[in-house]
C-alpha positions as CSV (number, residue, x, y, z in Angstrom):
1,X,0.0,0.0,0.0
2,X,1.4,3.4,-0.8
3,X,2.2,5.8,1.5
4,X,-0.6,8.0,0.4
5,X,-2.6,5.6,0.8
6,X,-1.6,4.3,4.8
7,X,-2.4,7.9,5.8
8,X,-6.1,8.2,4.1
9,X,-6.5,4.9,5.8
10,X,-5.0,6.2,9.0
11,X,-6.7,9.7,8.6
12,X,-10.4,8.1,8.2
13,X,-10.1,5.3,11.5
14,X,-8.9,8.5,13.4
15,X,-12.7,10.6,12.2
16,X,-14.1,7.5,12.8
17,X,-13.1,6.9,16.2
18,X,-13.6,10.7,16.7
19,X,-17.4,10.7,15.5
20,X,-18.1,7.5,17.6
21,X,-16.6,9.1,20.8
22,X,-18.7,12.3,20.8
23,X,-22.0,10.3,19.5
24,X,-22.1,11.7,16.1
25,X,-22.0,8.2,14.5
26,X,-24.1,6.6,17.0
27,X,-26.3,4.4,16.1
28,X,-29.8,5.4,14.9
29,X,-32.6,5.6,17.7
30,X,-34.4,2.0,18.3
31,X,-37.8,2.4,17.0
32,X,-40.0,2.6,20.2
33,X,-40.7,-1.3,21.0
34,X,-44.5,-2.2,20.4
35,X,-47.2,-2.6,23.3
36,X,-48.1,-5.9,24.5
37,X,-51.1,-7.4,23.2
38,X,-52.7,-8.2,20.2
39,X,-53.9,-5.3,17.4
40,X,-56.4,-7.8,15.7
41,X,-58.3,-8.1,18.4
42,X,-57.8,-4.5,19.4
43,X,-59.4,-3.4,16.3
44,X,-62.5,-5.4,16.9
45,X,-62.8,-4.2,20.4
46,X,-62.6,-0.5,18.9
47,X,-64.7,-1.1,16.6
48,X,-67.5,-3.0,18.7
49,X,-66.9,-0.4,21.5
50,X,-65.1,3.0,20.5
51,X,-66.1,3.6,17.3
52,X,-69.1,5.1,18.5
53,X,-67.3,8.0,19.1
54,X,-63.8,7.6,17.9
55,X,-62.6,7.4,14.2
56,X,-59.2,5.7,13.0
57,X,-58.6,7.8,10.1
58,X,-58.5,11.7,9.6
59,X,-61.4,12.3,10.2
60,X,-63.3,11.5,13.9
61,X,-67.2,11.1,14.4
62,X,-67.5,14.8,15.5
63,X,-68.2,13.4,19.3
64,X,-64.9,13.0,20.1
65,X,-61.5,12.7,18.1
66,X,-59.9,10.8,15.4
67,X,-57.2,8.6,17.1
68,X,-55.3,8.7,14.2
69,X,-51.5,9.2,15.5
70,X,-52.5,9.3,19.1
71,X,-49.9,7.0,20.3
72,X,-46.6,9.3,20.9
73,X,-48.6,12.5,21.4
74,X,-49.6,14.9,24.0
75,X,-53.0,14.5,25.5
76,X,-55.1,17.4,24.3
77,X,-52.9,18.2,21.5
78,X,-53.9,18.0,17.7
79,X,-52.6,15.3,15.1
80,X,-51.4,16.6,11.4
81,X,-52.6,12.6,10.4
82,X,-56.6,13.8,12.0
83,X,-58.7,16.6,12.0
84,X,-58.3,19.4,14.4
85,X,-60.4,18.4,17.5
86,X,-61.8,20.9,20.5
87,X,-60.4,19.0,23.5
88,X,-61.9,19.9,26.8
89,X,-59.6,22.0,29.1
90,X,-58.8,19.3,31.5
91,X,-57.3,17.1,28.7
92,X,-55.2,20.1,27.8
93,X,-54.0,20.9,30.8
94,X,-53.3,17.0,32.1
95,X,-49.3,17.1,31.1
96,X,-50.4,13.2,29.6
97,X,-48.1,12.1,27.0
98,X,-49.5,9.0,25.4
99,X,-47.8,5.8,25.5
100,X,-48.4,2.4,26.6
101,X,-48.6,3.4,30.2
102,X,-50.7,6.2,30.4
103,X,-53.0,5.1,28.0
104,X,-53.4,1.9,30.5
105,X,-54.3,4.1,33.5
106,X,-56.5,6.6,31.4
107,X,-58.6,4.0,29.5
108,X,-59.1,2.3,33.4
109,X,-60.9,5.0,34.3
110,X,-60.8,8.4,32.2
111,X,-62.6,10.0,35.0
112,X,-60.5,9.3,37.7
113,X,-57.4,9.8,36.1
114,X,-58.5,13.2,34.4
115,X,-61.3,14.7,36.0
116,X,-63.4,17.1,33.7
117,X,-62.6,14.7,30.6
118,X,-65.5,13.9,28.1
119,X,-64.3,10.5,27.9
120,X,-66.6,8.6,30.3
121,X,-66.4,4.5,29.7
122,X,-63.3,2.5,30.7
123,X,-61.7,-0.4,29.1
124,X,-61.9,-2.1,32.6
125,X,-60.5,-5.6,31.2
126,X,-56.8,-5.6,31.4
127,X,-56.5,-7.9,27.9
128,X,-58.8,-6.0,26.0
129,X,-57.2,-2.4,27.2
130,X,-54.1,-4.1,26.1
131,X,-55.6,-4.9,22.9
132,X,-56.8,-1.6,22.8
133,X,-53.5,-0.1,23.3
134,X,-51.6,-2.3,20.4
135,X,-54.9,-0.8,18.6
136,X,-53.9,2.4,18.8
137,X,-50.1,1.8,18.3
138,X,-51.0,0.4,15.0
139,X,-52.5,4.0,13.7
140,X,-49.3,5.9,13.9
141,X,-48.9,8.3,10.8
């Protein structure tokens, strides 16, 4: 190998180590893992139960919002996958961010974890909230 050659070599470990050390290389971010529990089944529970008042696409039912792109947003807070939705001033001012967590406590009882919400019926099952949940996770934009 020339000489020319040894130092490019050389030159390009040295960036790479450098890049790695400060985190500019690093890896891309894991893709949040999936909830537990079984989307299929989740769908047919939303439909059967939420659907009444819910939509899955852009567009909600009027009664309440579109859950299109709900999972990995703030409660109260608009999606640009749905259309804009008045949520009431509790929602809004709960600090929820929804994940697979606080959707479990909210859909347990809406009520009692955000007093003033419109949402009024649980998902009291634990299996079908988790359903529910991998539901949800499913209509990420």
């Amino acid at each position: 190998m020339s000489s020319i050659g040894q130092i490019l070599r050389a030159s390009s470990a040295i960036a790479f180590t450098a890049l790695v050390m400060t985190g500019v290389a690093a890896a891309a971010p894991a893709k949040a893992k999936a909830p537990a529990g079984d989307a299929v089944a989740g769908a047919t529970i939303f439909q059967g139960r939420c659907s009444a008042c819910h939509g899955a696409g852009a567009i909600g039912t009027g009664a309440a919002p579109s859950l299109k792109g709900v999972y990995g947003r703030k409660a109260g807070a608009g999606s640009a996958a749905a259309k804009p939705f008045n949520y009431s001033p509790a929602l809004k001012a709960s600090g929820l961010g929804w994940d697979e967590a606080s959707l479990n406590t909210f859909l347990t009882g809406p009520q009692k974890v955000v007093p003033g919400s419109r949402m009024f019926l649980p998902v009291a099952n634990p299996v079908e909230r988790q359903n529910v949940i991998a539901y949800l996770y499913t209509l990420k934009p």
